[in-house]
PDB file of N, CA, C and O in Angstrom:
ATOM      1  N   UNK A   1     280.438  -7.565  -9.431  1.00  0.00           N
ATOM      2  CA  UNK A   1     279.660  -6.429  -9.901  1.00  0.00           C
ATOM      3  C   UNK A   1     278.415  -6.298  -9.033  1.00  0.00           C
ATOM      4  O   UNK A   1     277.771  -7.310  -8.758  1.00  0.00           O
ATOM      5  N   UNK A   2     278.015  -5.000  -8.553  1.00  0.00           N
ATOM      6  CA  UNK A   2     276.853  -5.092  -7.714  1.00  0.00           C
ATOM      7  C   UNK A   2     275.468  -4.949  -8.745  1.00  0.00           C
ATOM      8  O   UNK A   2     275.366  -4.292  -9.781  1.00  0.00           O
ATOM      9  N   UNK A   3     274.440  -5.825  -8.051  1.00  0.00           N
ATOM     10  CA  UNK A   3     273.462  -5.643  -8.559  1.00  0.00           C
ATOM     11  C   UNK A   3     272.460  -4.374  -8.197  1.00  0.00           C
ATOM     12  O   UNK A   3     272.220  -4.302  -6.992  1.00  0.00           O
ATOM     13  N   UNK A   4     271.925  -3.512  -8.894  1.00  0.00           N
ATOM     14  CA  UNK A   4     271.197  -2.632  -8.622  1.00  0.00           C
ATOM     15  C   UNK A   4     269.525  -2.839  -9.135  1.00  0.00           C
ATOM     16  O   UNK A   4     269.245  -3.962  -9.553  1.00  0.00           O
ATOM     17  N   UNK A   5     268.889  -2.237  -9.121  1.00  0.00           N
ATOM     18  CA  UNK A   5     267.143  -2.148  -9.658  1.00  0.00           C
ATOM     19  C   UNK A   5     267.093  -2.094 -10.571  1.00  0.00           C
ATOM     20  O   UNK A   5     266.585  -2.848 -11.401  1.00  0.00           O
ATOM     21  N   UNK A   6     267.856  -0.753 -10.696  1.00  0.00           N
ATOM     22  CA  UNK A   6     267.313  -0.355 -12.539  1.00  0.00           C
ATOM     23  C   UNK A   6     268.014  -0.488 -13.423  1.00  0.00           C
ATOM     24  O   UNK A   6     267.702   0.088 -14.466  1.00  0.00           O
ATOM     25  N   UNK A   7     269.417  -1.406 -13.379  1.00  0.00           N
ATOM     26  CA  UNK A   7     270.005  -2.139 -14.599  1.00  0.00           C
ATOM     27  C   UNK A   7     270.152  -1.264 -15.668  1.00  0.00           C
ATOM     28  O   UNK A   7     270.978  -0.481 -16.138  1.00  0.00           O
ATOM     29  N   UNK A   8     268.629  -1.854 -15.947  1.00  0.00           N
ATOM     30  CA  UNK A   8     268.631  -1.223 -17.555  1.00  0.00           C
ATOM     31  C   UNK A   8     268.700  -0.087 -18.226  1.00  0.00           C
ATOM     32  O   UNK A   8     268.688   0.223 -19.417  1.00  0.00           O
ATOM     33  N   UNK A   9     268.812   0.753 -16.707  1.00  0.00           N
ATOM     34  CA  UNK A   9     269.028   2.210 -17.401  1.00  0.00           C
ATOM     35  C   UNK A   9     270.560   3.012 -17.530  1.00  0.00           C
ATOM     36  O   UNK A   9     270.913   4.122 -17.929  1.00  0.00           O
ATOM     37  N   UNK A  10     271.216   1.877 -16.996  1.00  0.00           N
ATOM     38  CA  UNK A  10     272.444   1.985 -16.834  1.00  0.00           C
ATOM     39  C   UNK A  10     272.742   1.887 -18.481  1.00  0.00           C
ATOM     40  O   UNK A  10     272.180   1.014 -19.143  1.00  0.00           O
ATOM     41  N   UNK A  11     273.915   3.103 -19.261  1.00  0.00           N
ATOM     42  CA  UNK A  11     274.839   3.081 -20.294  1.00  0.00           C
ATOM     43  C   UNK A  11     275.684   2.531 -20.290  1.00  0.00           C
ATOM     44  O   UNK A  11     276.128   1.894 -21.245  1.00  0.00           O
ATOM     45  N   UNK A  12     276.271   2.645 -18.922  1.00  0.00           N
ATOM     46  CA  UNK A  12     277.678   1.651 -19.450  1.00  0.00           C
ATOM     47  C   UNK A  12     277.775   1.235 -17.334  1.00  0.00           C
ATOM     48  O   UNK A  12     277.124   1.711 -16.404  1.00  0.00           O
ATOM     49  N   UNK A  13     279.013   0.062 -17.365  1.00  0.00           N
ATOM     50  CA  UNK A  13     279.467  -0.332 -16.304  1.00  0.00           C
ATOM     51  C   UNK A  13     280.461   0.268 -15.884  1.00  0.00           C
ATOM     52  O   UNK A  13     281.301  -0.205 -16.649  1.00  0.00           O
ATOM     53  N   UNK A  14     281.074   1.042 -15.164  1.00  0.00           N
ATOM     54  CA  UNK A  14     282.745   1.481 -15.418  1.00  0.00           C
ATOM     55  C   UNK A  14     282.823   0.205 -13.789  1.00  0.00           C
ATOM     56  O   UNK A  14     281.935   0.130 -12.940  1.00  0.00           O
ATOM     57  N   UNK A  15     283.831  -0.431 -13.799  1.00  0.00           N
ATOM     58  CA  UNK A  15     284.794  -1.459 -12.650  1.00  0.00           C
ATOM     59  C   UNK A  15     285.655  -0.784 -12.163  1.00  0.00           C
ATOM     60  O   UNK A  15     286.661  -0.429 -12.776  1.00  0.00           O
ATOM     61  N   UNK A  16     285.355  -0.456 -10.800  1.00  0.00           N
ATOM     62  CA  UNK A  16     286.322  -0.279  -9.876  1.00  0.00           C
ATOM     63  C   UNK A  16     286.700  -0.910  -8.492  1.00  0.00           C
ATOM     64  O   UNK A  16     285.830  -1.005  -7.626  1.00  0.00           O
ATOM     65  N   UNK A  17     287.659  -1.236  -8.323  1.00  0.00           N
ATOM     66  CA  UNK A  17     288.488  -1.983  -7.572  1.00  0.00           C
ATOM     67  C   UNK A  17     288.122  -1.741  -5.702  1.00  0.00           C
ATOM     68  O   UNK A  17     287.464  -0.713  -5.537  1.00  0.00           O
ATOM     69  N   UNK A  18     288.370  -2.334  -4.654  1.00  0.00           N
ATOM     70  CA  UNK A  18     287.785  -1.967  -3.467  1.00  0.00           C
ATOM     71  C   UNK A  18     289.170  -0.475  -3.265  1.00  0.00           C
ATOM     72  O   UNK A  18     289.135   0.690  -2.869  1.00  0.00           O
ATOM     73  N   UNK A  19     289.992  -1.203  -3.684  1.00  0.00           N
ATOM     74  CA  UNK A  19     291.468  -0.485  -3.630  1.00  0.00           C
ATOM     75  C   UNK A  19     292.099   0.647  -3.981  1.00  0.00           C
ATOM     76  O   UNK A  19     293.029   1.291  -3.495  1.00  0.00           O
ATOM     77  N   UNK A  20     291.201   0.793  -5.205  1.00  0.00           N
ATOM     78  CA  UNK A  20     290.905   2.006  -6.369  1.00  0.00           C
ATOM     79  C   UNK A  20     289.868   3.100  -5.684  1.00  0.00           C
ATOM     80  O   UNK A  20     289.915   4.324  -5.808  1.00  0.00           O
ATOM     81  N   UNK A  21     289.069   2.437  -5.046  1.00  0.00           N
ATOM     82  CA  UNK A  21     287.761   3.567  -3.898  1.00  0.00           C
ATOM     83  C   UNK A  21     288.609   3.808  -2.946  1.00  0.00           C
ATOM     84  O   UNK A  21     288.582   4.948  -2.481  1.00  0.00           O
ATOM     85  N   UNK A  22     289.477   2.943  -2.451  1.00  0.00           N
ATOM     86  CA  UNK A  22     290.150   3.378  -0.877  1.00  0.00           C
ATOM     87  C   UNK A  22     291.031   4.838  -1.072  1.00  0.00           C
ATOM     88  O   UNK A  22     290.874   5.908  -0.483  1.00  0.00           O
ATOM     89  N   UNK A  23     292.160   4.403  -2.283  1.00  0.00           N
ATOM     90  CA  UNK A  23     293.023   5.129  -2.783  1.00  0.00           C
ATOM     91  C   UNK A  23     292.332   6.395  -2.547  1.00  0.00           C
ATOM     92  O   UNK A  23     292.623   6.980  -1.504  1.00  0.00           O
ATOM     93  N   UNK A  24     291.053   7.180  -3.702  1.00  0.00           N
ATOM     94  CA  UNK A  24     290.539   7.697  -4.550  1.00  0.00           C
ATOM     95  C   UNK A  24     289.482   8.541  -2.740  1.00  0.00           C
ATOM     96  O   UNK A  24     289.541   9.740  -2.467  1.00  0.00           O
ATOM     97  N   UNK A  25     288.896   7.772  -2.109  1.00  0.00           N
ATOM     98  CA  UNK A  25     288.811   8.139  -0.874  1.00  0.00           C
ATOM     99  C   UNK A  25     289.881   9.271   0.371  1.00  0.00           C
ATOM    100  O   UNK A  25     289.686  10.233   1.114  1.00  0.00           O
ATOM    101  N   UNK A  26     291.072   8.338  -0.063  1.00  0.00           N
ATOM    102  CA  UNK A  26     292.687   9.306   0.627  1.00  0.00           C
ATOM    103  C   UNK A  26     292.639  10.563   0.127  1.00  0.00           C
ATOM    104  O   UNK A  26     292.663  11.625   0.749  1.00  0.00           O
ATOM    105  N   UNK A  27     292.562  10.347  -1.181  1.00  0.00           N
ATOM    106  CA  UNK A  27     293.399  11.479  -1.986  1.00  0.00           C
ATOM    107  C   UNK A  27     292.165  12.195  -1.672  1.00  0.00           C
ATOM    108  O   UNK A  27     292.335  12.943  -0.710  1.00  0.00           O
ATOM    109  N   UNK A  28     290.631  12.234  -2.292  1.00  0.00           N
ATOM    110  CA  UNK A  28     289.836  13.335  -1.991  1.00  0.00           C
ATOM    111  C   UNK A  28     290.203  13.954  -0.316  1.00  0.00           C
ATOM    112  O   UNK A  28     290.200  15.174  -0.156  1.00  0.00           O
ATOM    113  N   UNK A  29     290.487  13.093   0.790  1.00  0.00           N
ATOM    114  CA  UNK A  29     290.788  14.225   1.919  1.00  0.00           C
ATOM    115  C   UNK A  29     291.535  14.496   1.933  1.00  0.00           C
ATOM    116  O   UNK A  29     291.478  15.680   2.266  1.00  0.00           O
ATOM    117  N   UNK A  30     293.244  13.982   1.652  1.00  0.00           N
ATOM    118  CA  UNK A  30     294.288  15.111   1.789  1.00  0.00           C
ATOM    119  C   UNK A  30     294.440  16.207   0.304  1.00  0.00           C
ATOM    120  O   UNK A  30     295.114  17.237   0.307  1.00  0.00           O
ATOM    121  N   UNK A  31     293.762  15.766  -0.720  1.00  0.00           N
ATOM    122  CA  UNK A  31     294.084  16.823  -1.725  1.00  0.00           C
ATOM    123  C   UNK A  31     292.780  17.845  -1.290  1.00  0.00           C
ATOM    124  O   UNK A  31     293.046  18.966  -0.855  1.00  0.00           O
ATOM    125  N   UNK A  32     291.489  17.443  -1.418  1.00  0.00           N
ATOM    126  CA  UNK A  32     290.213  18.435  -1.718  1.00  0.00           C
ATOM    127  C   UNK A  32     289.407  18.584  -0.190  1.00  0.00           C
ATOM    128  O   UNK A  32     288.310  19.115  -0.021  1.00  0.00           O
ATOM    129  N   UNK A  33     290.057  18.116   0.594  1.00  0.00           N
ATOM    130  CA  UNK A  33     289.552  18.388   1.987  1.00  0.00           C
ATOM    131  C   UNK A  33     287.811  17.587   2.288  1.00  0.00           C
ATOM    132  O   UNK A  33     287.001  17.913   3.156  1.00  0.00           O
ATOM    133  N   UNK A  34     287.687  16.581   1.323  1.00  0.00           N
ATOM    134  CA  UNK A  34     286.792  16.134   1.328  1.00  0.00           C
ATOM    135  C   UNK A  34     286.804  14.695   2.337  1.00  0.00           C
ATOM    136  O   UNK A  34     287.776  13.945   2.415  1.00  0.00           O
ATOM    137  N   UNK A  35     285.782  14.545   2.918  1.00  0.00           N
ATOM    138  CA  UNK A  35     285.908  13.271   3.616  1.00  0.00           C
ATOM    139  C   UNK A  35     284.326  12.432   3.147  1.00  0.00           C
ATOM    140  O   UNK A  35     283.157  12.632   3.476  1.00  0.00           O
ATOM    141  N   UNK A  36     284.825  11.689   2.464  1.00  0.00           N
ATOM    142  CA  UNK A  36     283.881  10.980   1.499  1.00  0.00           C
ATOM    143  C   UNK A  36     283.922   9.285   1.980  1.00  0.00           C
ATOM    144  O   UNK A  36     284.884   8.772   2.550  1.00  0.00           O
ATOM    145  N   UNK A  37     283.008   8.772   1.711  1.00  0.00           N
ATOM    146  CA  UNK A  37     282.900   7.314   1.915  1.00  0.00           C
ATOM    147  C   UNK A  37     283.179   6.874   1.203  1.00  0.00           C
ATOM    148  O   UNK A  37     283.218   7.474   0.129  1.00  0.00           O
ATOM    149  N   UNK A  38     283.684   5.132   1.312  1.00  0.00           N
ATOM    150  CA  UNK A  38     284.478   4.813  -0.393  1.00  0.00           C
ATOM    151  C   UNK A  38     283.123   3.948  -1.179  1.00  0.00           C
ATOM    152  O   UNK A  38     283.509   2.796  -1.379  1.00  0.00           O
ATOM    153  N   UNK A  39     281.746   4.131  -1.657  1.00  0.00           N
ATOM    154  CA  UNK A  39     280.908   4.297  -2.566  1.00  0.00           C
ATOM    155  C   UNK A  39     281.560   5.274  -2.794  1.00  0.00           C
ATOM    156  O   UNK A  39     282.573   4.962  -3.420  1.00  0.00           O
ATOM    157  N   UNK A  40     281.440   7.017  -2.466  1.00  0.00           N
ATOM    158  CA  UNK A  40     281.836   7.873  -3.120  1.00  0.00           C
ATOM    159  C   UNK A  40     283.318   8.185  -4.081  1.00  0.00           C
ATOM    160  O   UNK A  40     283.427   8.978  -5.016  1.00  0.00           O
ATOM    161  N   UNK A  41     284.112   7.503  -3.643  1.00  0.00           N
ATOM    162  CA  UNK A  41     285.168   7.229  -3.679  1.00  0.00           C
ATOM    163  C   UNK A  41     285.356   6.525  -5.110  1.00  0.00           C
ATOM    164  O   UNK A  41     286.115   6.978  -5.967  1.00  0.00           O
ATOM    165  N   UNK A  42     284.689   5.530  -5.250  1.00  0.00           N
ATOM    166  CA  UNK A  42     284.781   4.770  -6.578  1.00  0.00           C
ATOM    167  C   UNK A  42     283.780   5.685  -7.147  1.00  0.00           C
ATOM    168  O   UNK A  42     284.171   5.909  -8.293  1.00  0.00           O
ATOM    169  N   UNK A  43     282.866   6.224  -6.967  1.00  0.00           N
ATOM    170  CA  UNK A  43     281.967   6.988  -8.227  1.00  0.00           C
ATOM    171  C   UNK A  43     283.288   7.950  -8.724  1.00  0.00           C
ATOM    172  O   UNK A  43     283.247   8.400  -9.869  1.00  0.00           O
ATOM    173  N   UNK A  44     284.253   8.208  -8.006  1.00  0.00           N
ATOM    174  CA  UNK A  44     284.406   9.437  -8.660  1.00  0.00           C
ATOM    175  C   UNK A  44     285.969   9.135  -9.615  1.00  0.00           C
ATOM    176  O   UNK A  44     286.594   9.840 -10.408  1.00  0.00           O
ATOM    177  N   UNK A  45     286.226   7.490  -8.978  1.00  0.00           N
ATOM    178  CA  UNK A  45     287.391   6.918  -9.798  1.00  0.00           C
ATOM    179  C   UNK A  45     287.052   6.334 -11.182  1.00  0.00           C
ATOM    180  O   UNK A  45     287.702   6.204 -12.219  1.00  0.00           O
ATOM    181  N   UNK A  46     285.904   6.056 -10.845  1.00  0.00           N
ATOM    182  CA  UNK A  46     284.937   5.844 -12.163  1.00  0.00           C
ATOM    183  C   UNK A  46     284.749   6.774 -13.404  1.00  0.00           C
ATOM    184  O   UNK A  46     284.894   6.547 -14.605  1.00  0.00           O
ATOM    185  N   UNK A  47     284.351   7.976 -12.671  1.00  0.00           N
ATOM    186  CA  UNK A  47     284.186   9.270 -13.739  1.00  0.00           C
ATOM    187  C   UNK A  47     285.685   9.586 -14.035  1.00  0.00           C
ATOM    188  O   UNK A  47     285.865  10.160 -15.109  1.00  0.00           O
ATOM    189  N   UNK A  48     286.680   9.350 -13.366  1.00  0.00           N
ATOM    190  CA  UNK A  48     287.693   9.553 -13.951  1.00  0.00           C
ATOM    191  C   UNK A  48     288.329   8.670 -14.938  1.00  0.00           C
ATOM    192  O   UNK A  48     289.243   9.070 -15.660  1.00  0.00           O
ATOM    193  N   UNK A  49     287.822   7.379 -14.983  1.00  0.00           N
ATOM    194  CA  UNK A  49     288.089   6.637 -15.857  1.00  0.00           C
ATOM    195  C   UNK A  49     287.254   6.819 -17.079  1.00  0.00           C
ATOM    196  O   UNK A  49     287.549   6.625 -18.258  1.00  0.00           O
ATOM    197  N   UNK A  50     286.184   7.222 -16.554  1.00  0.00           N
ATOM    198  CA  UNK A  50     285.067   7.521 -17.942  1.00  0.00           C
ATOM    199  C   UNK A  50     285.611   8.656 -18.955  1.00  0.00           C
ATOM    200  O   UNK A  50     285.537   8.624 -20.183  1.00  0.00           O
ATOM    201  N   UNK A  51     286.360   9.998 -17.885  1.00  0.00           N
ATOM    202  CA  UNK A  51     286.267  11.264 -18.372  1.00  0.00           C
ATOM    203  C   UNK A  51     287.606  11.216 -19.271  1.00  0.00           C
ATOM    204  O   UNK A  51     287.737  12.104 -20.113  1.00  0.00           O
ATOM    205  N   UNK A  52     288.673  10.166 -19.133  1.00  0.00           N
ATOM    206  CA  UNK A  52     290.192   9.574 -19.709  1.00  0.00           C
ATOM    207  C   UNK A  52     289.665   9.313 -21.196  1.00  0.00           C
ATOM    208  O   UNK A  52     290.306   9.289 -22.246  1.00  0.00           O
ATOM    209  N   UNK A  53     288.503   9.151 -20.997  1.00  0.00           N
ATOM    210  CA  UNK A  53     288.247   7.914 -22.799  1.00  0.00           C
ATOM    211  C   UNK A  53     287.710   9.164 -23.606  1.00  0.00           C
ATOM    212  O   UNK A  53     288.201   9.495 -24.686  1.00  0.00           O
ATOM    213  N   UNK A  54     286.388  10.011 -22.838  1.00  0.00           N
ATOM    214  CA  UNK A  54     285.961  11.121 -23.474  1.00  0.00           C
ATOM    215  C   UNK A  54     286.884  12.500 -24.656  1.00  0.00           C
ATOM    216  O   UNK A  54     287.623  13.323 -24.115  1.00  0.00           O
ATOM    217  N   UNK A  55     286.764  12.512 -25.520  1.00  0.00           N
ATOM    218  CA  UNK A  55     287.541  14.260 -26.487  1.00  0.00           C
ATOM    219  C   UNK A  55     287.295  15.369 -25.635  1.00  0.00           C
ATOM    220  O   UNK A  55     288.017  16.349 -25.451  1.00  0.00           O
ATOM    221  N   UNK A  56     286.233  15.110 -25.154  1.00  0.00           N
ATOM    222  CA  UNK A  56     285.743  16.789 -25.084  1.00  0.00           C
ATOM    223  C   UNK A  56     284.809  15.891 -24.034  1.00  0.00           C
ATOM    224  O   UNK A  56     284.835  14.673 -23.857  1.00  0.00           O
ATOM    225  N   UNK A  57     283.685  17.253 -23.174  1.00  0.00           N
ATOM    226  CA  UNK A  57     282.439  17.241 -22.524  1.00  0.00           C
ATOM    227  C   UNK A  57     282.770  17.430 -20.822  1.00  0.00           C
ATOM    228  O   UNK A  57     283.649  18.121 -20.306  1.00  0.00           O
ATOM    229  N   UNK A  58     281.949  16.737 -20.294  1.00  0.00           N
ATOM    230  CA  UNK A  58     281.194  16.951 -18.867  1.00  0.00           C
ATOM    231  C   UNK A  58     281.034  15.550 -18.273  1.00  0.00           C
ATOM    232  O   UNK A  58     280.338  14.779 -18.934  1.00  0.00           O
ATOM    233  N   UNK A  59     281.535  15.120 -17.199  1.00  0.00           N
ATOM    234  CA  UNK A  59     281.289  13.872 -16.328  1.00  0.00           C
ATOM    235  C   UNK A  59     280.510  14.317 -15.315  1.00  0.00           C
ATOM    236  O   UNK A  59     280.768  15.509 -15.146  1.00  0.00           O
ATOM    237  N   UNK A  60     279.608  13.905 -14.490  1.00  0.00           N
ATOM    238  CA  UNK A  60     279.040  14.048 -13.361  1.00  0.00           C
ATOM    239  C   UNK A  60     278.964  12.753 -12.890  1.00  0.00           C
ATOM    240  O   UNK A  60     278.870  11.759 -13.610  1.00  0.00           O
ATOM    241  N   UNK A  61     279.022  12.761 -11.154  1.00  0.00           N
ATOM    242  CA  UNK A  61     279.275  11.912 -10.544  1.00  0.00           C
ATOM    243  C   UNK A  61     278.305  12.762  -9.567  1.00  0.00           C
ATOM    244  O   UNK A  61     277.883  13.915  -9.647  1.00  0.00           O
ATOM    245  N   UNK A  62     278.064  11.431  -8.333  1.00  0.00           N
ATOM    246  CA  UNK A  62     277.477  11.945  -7.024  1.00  0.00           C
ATOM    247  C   UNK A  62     278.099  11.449  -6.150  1.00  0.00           C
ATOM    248  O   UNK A  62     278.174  10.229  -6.299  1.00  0.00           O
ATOM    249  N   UNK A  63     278.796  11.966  -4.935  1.00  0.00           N
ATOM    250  CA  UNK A  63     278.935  11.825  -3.768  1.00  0.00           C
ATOM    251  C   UNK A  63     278.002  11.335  -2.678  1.00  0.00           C
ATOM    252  O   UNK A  63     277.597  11.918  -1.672  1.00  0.00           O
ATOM    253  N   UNK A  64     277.752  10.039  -3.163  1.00  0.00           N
ATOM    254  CA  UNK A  64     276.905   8.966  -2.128  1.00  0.00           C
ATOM    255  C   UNK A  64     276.900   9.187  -0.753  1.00  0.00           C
ATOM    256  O   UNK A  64     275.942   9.515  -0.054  1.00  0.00           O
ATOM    257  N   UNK A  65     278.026   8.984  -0.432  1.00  0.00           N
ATOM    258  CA  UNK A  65     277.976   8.786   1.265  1.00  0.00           C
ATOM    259  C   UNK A  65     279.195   9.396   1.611  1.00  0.00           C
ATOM    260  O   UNK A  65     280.063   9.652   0.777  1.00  0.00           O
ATOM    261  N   UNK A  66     279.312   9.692   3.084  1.00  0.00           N
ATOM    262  CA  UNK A  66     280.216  10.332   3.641  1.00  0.00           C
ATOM    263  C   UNK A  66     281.349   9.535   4.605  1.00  0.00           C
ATOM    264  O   UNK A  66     281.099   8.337   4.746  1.00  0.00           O
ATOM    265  N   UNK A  67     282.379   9.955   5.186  1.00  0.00           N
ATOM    266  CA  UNK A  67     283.809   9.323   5.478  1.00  0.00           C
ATOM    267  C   UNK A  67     283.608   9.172   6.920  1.00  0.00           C
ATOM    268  O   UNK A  67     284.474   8.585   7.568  1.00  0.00           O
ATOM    269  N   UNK A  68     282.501   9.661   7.529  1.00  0.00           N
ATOM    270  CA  UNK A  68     283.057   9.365   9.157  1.00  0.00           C
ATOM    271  C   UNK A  68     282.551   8.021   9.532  1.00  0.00           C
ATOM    272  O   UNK A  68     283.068   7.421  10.475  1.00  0.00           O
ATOM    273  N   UNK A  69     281.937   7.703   9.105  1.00  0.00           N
ATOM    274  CA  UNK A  69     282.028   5.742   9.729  1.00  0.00           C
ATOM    275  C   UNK A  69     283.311   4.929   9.237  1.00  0.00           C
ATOM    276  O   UNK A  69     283.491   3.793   9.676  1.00  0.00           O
ATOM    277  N   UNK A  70     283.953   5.340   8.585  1.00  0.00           N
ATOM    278  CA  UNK A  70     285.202   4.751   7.792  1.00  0.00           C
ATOM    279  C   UNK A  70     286.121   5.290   8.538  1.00  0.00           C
ATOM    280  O   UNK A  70     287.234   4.768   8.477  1.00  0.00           O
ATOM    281  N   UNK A  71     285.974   6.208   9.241  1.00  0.00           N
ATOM    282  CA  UNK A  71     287.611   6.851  10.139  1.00  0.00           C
ATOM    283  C   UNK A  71     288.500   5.641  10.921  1.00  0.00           C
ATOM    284  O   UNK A  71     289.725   5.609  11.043  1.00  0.00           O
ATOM    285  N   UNK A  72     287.612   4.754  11.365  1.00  0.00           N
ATOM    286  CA  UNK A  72     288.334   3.783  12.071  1.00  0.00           C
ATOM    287  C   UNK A  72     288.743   2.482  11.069  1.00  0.00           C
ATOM    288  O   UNK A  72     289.289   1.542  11.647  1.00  0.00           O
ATOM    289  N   UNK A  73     288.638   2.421  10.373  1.00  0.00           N
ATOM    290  CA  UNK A  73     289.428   1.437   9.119  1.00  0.00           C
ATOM    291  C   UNK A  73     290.753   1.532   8.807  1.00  0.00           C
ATOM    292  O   UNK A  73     291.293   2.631   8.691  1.00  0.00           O
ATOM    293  N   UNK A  74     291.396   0.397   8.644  1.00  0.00           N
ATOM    294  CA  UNK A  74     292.597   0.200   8.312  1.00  0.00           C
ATOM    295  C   UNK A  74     293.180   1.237   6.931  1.00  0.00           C
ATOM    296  O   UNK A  74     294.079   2.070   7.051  1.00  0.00           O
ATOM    297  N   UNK A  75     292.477   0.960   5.732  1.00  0.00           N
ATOM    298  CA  UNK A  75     293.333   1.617   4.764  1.00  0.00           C
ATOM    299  C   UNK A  75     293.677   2.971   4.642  1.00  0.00           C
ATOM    300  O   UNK A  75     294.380   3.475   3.766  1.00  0.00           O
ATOM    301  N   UNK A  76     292.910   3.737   5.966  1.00  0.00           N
ATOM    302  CA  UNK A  76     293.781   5.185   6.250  1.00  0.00           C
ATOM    303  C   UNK A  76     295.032   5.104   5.882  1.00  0.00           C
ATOM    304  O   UNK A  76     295.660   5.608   4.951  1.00  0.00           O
ATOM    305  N   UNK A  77     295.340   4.324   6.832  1.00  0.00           N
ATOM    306  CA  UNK A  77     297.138   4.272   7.248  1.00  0.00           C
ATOM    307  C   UNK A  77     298.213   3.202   6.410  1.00  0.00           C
ATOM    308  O   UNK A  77     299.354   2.793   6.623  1.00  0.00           O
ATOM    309  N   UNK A  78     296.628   2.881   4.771  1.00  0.00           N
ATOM    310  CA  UNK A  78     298.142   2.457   3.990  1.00  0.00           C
ATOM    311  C   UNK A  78     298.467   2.985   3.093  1.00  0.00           C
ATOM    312  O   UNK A  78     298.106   2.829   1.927  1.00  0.00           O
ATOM    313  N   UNK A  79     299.328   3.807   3.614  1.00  0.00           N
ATOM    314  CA  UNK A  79     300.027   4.533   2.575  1.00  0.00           C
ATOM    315  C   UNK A  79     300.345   3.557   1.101  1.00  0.00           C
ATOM    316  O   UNK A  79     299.936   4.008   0.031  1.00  0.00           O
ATOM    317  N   UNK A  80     301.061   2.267   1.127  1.00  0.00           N
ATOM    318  CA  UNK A  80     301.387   1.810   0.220  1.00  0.00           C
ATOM    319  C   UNK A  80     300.621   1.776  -1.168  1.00  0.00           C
ATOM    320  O   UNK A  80     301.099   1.548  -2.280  1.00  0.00           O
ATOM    321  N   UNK A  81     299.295   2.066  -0.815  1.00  0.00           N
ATOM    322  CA  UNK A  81     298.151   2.118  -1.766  1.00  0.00           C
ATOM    323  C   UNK A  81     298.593   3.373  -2.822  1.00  0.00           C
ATOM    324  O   UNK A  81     298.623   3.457  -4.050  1.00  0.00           O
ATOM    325  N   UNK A  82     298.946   4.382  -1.623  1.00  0.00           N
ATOM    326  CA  UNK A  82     298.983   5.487  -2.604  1.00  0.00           C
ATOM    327  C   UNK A  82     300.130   5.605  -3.274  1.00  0.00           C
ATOM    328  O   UNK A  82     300.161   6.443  -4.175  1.00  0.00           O
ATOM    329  N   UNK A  83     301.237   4.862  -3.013  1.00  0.00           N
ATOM    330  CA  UNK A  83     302.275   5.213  -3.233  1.00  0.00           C
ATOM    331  C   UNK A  83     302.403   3.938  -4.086  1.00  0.00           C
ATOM    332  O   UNK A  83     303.601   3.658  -4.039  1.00  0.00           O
ATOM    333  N   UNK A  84     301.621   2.821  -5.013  1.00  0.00           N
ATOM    334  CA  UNK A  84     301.162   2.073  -5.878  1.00  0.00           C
ATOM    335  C   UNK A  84     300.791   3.075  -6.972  1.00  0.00           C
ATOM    336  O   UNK A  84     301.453   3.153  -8.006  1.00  0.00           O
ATOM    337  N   UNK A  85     299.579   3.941  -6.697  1.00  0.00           N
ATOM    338  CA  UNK A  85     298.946   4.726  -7.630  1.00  0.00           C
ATOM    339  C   UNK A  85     299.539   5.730  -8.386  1.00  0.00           C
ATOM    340  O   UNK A  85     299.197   5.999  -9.537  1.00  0.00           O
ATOM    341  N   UNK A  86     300.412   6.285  -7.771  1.00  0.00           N
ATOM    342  CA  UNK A  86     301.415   6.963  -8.054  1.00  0.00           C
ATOM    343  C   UNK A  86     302.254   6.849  -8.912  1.00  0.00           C
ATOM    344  O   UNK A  86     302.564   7.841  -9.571  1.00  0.00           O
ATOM    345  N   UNK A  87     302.987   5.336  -9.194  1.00  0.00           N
ATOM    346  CA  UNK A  87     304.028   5.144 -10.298  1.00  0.00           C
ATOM    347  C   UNK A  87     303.291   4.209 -11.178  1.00  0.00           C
ATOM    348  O   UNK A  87     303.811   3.798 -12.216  1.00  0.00           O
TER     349      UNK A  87
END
């Protein structure tokens, strides 16, 4: 779990996986044309895990950082990730 400053203002923890950001990273550029960094990546696998538990309302998330220092990384090209998430 990473440590941050302000802790305590945190409501809740949501856990996400390095694997779960990589995934969640893919899919935002080939589905939403987004090229996001994987911080961003898990914020937004996060809100989706948050927004699963919610009846009703509004999730917001922020898009931390961006995808072009990550272009040269391996989990581009593993597909197997996505094709895990999938079934």
């Amino acid at each position: 779990m990473l440590n941050f400053v302000y802790q305590d203002l945190a409501n809740q923890v949501v856990e996400v996986s390095t694997e779960e950001a990589q995934h969640m990273v893919r899919r935002l550029a080939r589905d939403e044309g987004m090229l996001v960094g994987i911080l961003a990546g898990g914020n937004v696998a996060a809100a989706l895990k948050v927004g699963k538990k919610l009846p009703s309302g509004l999730v917001v998330t922020i898009l931390c950082d961006g995808g072009m220092k990550y272009l040269s990384e391996r989990f581009w090209d593993d597909g197997k990730l996505d094709r895990k998430a999938q079934s």
